[in-house]
N, C-alpha and C positions, 0 to 999 in steps of 0.2 A: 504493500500500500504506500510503503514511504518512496519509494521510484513511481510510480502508476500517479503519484501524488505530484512528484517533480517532474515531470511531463506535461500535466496537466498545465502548471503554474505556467510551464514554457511555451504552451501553447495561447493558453487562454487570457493569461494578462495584458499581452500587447493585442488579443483580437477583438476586445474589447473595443480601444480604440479603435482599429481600422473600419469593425462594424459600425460605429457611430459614424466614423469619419466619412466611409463611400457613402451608407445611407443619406447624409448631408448634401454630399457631392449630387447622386444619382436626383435626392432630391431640385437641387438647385439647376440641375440641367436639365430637368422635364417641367419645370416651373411648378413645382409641389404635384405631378397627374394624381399621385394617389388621395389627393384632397378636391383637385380642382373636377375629375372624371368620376367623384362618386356617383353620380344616377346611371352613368353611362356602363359602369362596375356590373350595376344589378340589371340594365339591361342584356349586355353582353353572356349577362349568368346562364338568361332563359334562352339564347339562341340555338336554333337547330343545327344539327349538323349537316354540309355541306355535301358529305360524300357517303355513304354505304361504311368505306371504311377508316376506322380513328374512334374515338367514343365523340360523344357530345360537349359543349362545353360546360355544361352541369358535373356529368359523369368525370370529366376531369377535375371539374372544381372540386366533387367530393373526394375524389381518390388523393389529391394534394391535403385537402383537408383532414383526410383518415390517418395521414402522413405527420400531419402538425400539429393534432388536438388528440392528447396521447397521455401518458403521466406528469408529463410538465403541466400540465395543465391543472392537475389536483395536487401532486406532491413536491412537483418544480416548486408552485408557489408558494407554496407552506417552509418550503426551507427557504427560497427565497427571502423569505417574510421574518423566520425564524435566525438565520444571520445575515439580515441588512437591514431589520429594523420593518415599519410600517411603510417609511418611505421609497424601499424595493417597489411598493407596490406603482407607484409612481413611473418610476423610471422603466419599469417594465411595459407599463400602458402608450410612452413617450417613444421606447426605443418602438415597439410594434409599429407606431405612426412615423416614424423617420423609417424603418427599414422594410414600410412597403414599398418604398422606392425602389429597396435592390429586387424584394420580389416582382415588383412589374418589370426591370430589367431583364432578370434571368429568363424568366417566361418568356417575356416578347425573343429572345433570341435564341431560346430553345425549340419557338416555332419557324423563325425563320430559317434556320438549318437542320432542319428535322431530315429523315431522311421514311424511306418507305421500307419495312423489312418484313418478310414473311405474311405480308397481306396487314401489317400495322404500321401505323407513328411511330416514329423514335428519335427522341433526340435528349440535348443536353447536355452535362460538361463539356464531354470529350467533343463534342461534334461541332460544338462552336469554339471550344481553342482549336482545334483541327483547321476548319472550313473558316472561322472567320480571324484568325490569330497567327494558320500557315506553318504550327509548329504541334505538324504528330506526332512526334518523339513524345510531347508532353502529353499531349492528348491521352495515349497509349497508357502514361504512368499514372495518371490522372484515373482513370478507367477500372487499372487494378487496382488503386486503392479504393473507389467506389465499392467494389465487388466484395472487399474486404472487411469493408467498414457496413457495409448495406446487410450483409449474407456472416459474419461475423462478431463483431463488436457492438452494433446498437441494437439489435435484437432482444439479447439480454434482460435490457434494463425494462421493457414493457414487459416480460415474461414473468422477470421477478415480481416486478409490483402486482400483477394479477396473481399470483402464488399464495402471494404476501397474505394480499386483502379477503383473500377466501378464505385462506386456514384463518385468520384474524373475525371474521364477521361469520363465519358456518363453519369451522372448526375440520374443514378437508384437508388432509393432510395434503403436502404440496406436491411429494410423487406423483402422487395422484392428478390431482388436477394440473399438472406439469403435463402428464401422458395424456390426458383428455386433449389438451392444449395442445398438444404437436398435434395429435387426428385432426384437429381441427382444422388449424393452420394446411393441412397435406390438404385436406378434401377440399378447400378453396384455392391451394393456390397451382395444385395439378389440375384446375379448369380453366388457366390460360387468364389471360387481362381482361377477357370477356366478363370473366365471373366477378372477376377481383372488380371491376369497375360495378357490373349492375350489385354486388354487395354492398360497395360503399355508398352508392348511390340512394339506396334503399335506408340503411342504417344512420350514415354519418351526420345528417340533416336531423335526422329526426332525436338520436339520440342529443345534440347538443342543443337543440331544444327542451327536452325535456330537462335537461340538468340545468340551462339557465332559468327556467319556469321554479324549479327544486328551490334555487338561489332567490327568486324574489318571494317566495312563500317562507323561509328562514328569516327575508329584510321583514317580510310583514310582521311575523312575530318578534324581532328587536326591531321595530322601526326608532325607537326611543334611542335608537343609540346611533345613527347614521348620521348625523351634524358631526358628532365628538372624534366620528372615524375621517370623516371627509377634512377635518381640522386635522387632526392626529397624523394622516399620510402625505397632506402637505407641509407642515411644519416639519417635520422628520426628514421629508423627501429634500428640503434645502439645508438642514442643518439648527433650525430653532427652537428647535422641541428641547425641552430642557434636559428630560432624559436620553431621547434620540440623539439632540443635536449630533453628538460625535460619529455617531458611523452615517455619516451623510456620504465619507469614501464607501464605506461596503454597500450602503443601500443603491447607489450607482450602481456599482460593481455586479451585485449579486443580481438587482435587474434586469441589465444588459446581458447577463448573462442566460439568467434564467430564461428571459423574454426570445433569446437567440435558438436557448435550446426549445423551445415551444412551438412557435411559428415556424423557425426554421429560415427565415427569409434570408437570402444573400447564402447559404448553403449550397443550395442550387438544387434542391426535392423541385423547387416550383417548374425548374427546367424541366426534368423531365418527365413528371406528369404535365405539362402545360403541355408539352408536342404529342401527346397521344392523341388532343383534339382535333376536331374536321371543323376548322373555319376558317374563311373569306379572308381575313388577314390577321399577324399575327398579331398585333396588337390587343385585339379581340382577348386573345388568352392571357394577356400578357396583365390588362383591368381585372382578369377575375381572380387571377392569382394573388391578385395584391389583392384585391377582397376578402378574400382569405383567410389572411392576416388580422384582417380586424375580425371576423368572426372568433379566431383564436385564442388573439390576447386580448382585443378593447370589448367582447364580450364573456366567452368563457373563463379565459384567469379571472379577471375582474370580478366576474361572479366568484368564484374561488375565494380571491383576497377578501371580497367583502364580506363574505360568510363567516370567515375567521374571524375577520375584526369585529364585527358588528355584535359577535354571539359571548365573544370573550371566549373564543377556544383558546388564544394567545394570551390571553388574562392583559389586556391594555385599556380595559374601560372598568377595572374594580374597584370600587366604593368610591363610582361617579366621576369621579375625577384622575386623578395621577396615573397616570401607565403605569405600569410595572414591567420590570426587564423580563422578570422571571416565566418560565413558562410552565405550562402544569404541569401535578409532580406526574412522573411517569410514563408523559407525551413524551415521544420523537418528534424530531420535524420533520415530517411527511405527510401519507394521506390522511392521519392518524388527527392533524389538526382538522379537516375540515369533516372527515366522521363525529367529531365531538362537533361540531358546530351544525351538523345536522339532526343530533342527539337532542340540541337545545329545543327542537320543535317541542319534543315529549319526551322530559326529562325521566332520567329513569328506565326508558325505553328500549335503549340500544339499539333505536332502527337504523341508526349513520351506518353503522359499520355493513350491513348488509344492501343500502342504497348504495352506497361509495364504492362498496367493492363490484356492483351491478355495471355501475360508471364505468370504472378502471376497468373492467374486464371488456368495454366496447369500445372504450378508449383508445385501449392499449394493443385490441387484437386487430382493430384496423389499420395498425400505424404496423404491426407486423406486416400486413399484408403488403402496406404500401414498399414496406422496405425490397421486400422481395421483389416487387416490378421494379423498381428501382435497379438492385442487384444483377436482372436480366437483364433489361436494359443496359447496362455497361457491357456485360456478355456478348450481346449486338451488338455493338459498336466493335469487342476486340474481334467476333468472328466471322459474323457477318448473321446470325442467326440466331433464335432461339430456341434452338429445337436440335442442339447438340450436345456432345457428352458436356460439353464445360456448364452448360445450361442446367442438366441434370443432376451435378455435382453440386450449383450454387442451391436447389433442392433442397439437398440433403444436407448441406451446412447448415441453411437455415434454420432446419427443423431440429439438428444437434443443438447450436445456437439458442434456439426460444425451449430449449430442456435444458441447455448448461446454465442460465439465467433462474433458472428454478432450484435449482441445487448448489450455486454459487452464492457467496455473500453476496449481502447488498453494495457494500462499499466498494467492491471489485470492482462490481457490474456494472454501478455508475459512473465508477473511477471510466473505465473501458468504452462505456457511449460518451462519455463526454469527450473521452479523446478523438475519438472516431469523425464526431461531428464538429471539432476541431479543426485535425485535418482538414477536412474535405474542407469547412470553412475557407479555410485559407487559400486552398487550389479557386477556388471559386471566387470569393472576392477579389482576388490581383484580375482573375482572367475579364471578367463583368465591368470591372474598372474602365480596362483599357479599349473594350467594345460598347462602350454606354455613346459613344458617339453613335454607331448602327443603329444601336434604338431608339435614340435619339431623332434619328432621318425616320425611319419605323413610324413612329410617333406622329412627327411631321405629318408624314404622307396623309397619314390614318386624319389625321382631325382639318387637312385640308380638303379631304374629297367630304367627309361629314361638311366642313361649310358648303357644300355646294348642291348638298341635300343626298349624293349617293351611300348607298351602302359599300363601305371600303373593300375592295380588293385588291389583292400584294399586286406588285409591278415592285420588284427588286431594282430592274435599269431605271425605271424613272425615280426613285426613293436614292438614287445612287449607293444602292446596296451589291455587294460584290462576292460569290460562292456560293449564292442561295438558289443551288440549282433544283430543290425541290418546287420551288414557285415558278420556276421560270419553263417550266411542264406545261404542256398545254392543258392538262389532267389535274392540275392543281387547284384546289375548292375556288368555285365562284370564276375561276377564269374563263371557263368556256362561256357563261353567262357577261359576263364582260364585256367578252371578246364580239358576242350579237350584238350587245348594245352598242361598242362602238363602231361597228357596221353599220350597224342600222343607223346611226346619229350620218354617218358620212354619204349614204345613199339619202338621205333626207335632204344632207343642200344640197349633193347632187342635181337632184328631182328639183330643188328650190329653184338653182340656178337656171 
């Protein structure tokens, strides 16, 4: 743990920074899209798809979303919460709205280099340092650690916490529901992206629904106490709180951090569930991915964080007034804080731990799921296929993976996703940086043919976009439909003249 520990530090202290920093950057060169293209977000949500093959952009919205609303989102925040203070909660809601920028970036460029394999979409890291960067060496190394970190390493950490929360809340031992868990995992994810997309499609919506509805029926019962939290996580979140004031560094810290491992954005998950979609151009996927985001973090954590705060699972609103550091005796900081804060409905009860762990277990087995498309997808990229031994093999990691996650400490296991998503972190933010100009024209394009009243479709040569030889197909969504209209517009002055 103390190396897995000193890795972490070396990864993750200075990425902190750089995530704020692109997110800022990706910000200021799309003029805020993720603020300025909200209605256009939720229309793009419900759009059809374009071609027979790819999913929808719904179905990819979910499958990103199955990918980013996972344990971070119930146990992330709780530690979060737990070492950085109240004001974590803050900085995690802040960094989500700064770094849906990098998610609209990623997206939009994982559609424009997508490529066609085995009758599907695929695209993403590798394919856009490849095709838009000119450097497949990297690509290549990029890929295998995708595979590594997708099919090995983050897996884990959602396995253990459903393990966790069931022996915890219905007393099943964790072999057990560990081996339940792998069948499971096998029986959806040897039915192809077809499956894996109409499951998330069906579940991922609906469940984070329900858990934020859970969340406002907990506010209803402490409403008495939402002023003193809403005071409580800004004072904290700058530094003024008497007792917080001081880790106004960790509540940053642990924000940014926690909010990075949650959503995911600027990772690059958004890439390559964004290219599995069928639309008109990419930009299209590039809004909903950053939509995403906020579903995420500015609504599910949020519910999360407030639950805690508002019910006094963190004990910061005891006898009316003063925080208290202390946290109660015999909580960890994990799911374990917002179980007791769902406890508060009907004390005595102990129904938290049996909703929480209902949560975490659709939470956490969708974000498996997603991982594994992910995993093949880089497969694709190194072979050209997925429907090969190496494809088969990432299988069967996967499903050792979400069973060694059951029988591993916890401390391992998180030590080990957070490196992973580290990593990749980092191949992905330099790469997104340096191509935020492409999306940038992307962008362009996209909201100059909207002023003219059309429904966008890619033209890479007129966007002055360069590699993106999937659009430039006559076969490419929406271009054949295009391609009539502007026929028909030039036989119109034709005839005029």
């Amino acid at each position: 743990m103390e190396f897995l520990g000193s890795i972490y530090d070396l990864i993750w202290n200075p990425l902190v920074y750089l995530a704020l920093g692109t997110g800022l950057g990706f910000s200021i060169a799309t003029r805020a899209v993720q603020v300025r293209h909200l209605p256009e977000m939720v229309r793009c949500l419900f759009t059809r798809a374009n071609t027979d093959t790819g999913t929808s952009s719904f179905q990819s919205f979910a499958m990103a979303l199955g990918g980013r609303v996972g344990v971070g989102n119930i146990a992330g925040v709780a530690t979060a919460i737990a070492f950085g203070g109240p004001g974590a909660l803050f900085w995690m809601i802040a960094t989500a709205v700064i770094t849906a920028s990098s998610a609209f970036i990623e997206a939009t460029l994982g559609q424009i280099y997508k490529v066609k394999a085995d009758g599907e979409y695929r695209g993403g890291i590798p394919w856009y340092i490849e095709k838009g960067l000119g450097l497949k060496w990297l690509a290549g190394m990029v890929a295998v650690v995708a595979v590594l970190c997708y099919s090995l390493l983050i897996p884990g950490v959602q396995s253990s916490t459903i393990v966790t929360s069931l022996d915890t809340a219905f007393g099943i031992p964790t072999w057990i529901s560990g081996l339940l868990l792998v069948a499971l995992t096998g029986f959806v994810v040897f039915g192809g992206t077809g499956r894996i997309a109409s499951f998330a499609e069906k579940v991922v919506p609906a469940m984070a629904a329900v858990y934020i509805l859970l969340a406002v029926v907990v506010l209803v019962f402490n409403f008495q106490g939402i002023p003193e939290v809403i005071r409580l996580v800004l004072a904290s979140a700058f530094g003024v709180d008497a007792v917080f004031g001081g880790l106004i560094g960790a509540a940053v810290s642990w924000g940014v951090r926690r909010s990075l491992y949650s959503n995911v954005a600027g990772v690059g998950e958004g890439g390559f569930a964004g290219a599995a979609a069928s639309v008109s151009h990419p930009v299209k996927q590039g809004l909903v991915q950053s939509f995403s985001v906020y579903i995420d973090t500015v609504m599910v954590c949020t519910a999360t964080g407030v639950m805690i705060l508002t019910t006094g699972a963190y004990n910061v609103l005891a006898q009316g007034r003063g925080p208290l550091v202390e946290n109660l005796p015999g909580v960890e900081p994990g799911a374990e804080f917002t179980q007791r804060a769902v406890d508060s409905i009907l004390p005595g009860s102990n129904i938290g731990g049996g909703i929480i762990a209902v949560a975490i277990f659709f939470f956490a087995f969708t974000s498996i799921l997603s991982y594994f498309y992910y995993g093949v997808t880089n497969i694709v990229y190194l072979t050209g296929t997925s429907r090969g031994v190496l494809a088969r093999i990432v299988k069967a990691v996967i499903l050792l993976s979400v069973y060694f996650g059951t029988v591993q400490s916890t401390e391992a296991v998180w030590a080990l996703g957070d490196i992973g998503y580290g990593v990749m972190a980092w191949f992905n933010m330099v790469a997104i940086a340096f191509l935020c100009p492409v999306a940038v024209r992307a962008l362009r394009d996209y909201e100059r043919q909207k002023e003219q009243g059309l429904d966008p479709v890619s033209d890479p040569s007129a966007a002055g976009i360069k590699g993106a030889s999937f659009w430039e197909s006559p076969d490419a969504p929406g271009r054949k439909a295009a391609t009539y209209e502007r026929e028909g517009a030039v036989l119109l002055r034709r005839s005029n003249r």
